[in-house]
C-alpha positions as CSV (number, residue, x, y, z in Angstrom):
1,X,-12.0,-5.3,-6.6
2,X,-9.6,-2.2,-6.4
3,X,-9.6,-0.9,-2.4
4,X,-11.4,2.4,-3.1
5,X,-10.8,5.4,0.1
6,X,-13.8,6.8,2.0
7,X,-13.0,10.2,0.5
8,X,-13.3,8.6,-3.3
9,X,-16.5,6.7,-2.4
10,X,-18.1,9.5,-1.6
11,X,-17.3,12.2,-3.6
12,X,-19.2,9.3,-6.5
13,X,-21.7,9.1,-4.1
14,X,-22.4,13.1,-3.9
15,X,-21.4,13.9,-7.2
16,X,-24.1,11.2,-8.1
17,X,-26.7,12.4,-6.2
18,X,-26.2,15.9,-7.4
19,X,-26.5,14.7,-11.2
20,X,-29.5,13.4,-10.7
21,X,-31.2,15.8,-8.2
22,X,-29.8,19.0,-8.4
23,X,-29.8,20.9,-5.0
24,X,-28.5,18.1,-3.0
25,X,-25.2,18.7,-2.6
26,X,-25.7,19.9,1.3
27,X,-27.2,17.2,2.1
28,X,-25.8,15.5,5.4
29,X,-24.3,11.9,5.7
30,X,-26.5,10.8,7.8
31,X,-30.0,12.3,5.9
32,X,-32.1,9.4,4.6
33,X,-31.9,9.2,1.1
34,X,-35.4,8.5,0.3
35,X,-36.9,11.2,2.1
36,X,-34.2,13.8,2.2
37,X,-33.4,13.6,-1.3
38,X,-36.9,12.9,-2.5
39,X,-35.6,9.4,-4.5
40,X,-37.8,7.0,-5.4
41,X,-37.0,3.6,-6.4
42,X,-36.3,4.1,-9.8
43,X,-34.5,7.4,-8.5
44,X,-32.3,5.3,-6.1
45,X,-31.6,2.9,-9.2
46,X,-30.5,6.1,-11.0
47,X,-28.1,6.8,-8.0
48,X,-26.9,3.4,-8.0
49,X,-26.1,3.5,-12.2
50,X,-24.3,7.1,-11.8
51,X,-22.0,5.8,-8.8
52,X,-21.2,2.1,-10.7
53,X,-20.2,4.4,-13.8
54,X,-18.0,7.2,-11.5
55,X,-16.6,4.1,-9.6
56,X,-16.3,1.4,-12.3
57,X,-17.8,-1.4,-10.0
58,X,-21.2,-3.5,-9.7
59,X,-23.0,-2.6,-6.5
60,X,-25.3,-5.5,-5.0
61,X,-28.8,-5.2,-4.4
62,X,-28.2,-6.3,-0.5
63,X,-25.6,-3.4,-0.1
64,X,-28.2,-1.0,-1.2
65,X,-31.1,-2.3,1.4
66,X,-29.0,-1.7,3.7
67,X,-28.1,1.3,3.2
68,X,-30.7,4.2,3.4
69,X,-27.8,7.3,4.0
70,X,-25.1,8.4,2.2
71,X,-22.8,7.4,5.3
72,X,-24.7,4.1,4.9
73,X,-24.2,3.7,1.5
74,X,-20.4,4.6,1.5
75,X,-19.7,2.0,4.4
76,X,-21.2,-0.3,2.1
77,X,-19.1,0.2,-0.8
78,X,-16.1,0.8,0.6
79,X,-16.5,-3.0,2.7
80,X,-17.6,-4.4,-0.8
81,X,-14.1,-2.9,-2.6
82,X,-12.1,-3.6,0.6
83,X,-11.9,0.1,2.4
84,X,-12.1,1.1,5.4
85,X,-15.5,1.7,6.3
């Protein structure tokens, strides 16, 4: 897998979550994505499509139990592709 910077990770990550719920661009790193941004499961699987397509990688189900913020999430991704997290 292609070592991906924290800056690239989540730029998908925000970009992401802004296509599919508008309005949450200002959204900290640490805010819980669930309540925060109002996702659901199916609206976290969304998250997870839109940021495998801006990324061109497979995220595992594990990474995303674990992670529950978009700092969360990026540390996740970026020790899956090899960054720095």
């Amino acid at each position: 897998m292609t070592e991906l910077n924290l800056a690239t990770i989540e730029s998908a990550i925000r970009e992401a979550l802004e296509a599919i719920r508008p309005g949450t661009a200002g959204l900290g790193g640490d805010a819980d994505l669930m309540q925060e941004a109002d996702l659901d499961s199916i609206g976290v699987m969304d998250l997870v499509m839109e940021i495998e397509d801006r990324l061109d990688l497979s995220i595992p189900v594990e990474t995303l139990a674990q992670a529950h913020t978009i700092n969360g999430l990026r540390a996740g991704i970026a020790q899956l592709t090899g960054g720095a997290a």
